[in-house]
C-alpha positions, 0 to 999 in steps of 0.5 A: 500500500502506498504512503498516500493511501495509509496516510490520509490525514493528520489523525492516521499519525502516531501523535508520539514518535522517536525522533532522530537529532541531526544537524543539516538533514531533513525529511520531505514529504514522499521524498527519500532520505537514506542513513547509516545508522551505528550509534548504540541509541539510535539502533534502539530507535530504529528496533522500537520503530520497526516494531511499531509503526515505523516512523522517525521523527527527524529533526534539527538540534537547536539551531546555535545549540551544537550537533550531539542531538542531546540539547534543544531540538528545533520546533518543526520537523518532519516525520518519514516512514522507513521504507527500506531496512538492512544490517550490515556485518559490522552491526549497522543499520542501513535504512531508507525514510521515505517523507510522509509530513510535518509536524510541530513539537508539542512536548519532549517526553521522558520515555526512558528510552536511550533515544528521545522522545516527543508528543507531536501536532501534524495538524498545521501542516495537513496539506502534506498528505495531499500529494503534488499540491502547488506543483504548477506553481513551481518555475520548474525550468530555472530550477532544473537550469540551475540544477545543471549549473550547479552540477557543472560547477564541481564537474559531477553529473546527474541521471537526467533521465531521472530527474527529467521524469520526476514529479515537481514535488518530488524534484524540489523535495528531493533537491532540498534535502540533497543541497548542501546548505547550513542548517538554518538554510536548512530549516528554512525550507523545510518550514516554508509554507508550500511548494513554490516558496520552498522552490524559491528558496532553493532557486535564490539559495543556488543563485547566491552559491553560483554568485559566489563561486563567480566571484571567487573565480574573478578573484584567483585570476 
């Protein structure tokens, strides 16, 4: 069954979730975020998990407040589903969230796991359940330019195949949690209010990288 039919509205979500402290990554709806896992609490987190109801709570430490997930946590994450699951040789998890919708932190709660533990509200951003919504919007084109500009940059490439045949959705999701911004750039597009804004962003957030690398260039020669 896909995600869109198990997840309907905010009301089909656990309202108590693990979540996983992590500076720089995020989850996006129906995109997909892979992750290694080996620390000792969060091998736990993924055992509860996957003898629950599968679903992980990422979310970024207070931005400011240091990366060892044991501090203040931002008040806006999301929630994926994981999707695919392995365990290495060595003991570690490999696994795969898929993005189902954000969520407000309403409380942390002291669960007496060795992960953290928090109560949720999914109900302020129920039209993440709604797939392809504002995809029209999107100026697809300059994304996709830009994309490409990007990549030429630092001499990588891209199955165009792919990405040509991607939802909008999916491409600006997909990008947002790929693009190699900071943390507060980070946070920005996962609380922008729709698709098109979080496009925007995305598009003035590589406008600014290729600026720089311009004027970087001008400057060493």
């Amino acid at each position: 069954m896909e995600l869109a039919e198990l997840y309907r509205e905010p009301r089909d979500l656990p309202l108590v979730i693990p979540v996983f402290p992590l500076a720089r990554a995020l989850i996006l709806p129906r995109a997909q975020l892979p992750l290694n896992i080996f620390e000792p609490r969060y091998l736990a987190m993924v055992d509860a998990a996957m003898a629950g109801e599968r679903i992980i709570g990422m979310v970024q430490p207070a931005l400011g407040r240091g990366k060892d997930g044991s501090g203040d946590l931002e008040p806006v994450g999301a929630a994926g589903r994981i999707t695919t699951y392995s365990e290495t040789p060595d003991g570690r998890y490999l696994i795969t969230l898929t993005g189902i919708c954000r969520f407000r932190i309403v409380e942390e709660l002291e669960a007496g796991t060795a992960f953290r533990v928090c109560r949720v509200t999914f109900d302020p951003f129920a039209t993440d359940l709604r797939p392809n919504l504002g995809e029209d919007a999107v100026d697809r084109k300059r994304l996709l330019e830009l994309l490409r500009a990007f990549l030429d940059s630092r001499n990588l490439d891209a199955d165009w195949k792919e990405v040509n045949s991607s939802s909008t959705e999916v491409l600006v999701n997909a990008l947002s949690i790929l693009s190699p911004y900071g943390a507060q750039e980070k946070q920005a597009l996962l609380e922008a209010p729709d698709l098109r804004t979080r496009a925007d962003i995305l598009i003035a957030l590589t406008e600014r990288e290729l600026g720089d690398d311009s004027e970087q260039g001008t400057t060493l020669q």
